[in-house]
C-alpha positions as CSV (number, residue, x, y, z in Angstrom):
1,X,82.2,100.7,116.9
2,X,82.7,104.3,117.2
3,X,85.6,106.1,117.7
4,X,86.5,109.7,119.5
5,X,88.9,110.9,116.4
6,X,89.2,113.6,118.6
7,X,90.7,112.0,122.1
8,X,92.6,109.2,119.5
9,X,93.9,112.7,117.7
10,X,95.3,114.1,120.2
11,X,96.3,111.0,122.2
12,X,99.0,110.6,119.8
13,X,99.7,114.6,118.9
14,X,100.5,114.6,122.6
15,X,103.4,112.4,122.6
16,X,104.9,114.7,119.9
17,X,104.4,117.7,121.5
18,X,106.7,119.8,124.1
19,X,103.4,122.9,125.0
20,X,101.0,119.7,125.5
21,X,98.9,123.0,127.1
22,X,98.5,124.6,123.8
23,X,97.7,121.3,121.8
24,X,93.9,121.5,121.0
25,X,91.9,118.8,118.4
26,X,88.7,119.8,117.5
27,X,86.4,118.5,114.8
28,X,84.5,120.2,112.4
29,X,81.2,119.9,110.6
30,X,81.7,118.6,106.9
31,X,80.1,118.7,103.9
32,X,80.1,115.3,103.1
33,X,78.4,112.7,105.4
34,X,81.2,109.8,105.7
35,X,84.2,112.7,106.2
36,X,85.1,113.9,109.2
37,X,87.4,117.1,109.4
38,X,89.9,117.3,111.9
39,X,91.6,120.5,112.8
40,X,95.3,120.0,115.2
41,X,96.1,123.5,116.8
42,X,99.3,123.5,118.7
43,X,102.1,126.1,119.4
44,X,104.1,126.9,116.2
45,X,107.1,125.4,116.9
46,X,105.1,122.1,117.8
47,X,102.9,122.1,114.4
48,X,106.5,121.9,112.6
49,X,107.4,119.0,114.9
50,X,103.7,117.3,114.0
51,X,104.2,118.4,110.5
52,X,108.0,117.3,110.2
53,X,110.1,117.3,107.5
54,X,108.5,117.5,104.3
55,X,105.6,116.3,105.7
56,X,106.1,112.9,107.0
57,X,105.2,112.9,109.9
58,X,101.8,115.0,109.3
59,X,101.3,111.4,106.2
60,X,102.0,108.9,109.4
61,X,99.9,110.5,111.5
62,X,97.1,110.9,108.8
63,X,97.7,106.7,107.8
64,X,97.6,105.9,111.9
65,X,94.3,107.7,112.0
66,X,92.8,106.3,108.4
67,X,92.6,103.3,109.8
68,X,90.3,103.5,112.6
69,X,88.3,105.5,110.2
70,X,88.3,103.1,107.6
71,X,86.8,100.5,110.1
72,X,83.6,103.1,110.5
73,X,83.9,103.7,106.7
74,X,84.5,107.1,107.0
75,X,87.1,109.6,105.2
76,X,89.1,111.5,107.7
77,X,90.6,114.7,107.1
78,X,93.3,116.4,109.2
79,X,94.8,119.7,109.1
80,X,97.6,121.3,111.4
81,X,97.2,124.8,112.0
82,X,100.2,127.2,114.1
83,X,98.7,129.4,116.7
84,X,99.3,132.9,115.8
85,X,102.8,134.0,117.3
């Protein structure tokens, strides 16, 4: 089975999001074979929403998405980044 971590990503960033036009997922090359590095850029207002308080709602969203990774026995690895203001 393989999965679009990217499309899934941002599927669910979407929903959380109020500039869904400034919400971008992209993945990026690794260093290790079974990780797969994702990269959530969104206005900054919107990475502290995906973020939320003291990170919880950056760990749900990381669990949601460890899943489907799990399955294809691979490690994801998400980071939110703020575009610049």
């Amino acid at each position: 089975m393989n999965m679009d971590y990217v499309k899934t990503l941002q599927d669910i960033a979407k929903e959380l999001v109020s500039q869904k036009d400034k919400l971008e997922v992209r993945q990026m090359p690794s260093l290790e074979e079974d990780t797969i590095v994702l990269y959530v850029y969104a206005a900054h207002d919107d990475i502290a929403k995906l973020i939320g308080r003291k990170g919880m709602m950056a760990n749900s969203i990381r669990q949601l998405m460890s899943v489907s990774g799990r399955l294809n026995n691979k490690k994801l690895d998400i980071k939110f980044e703020s575009y610049g203001e």
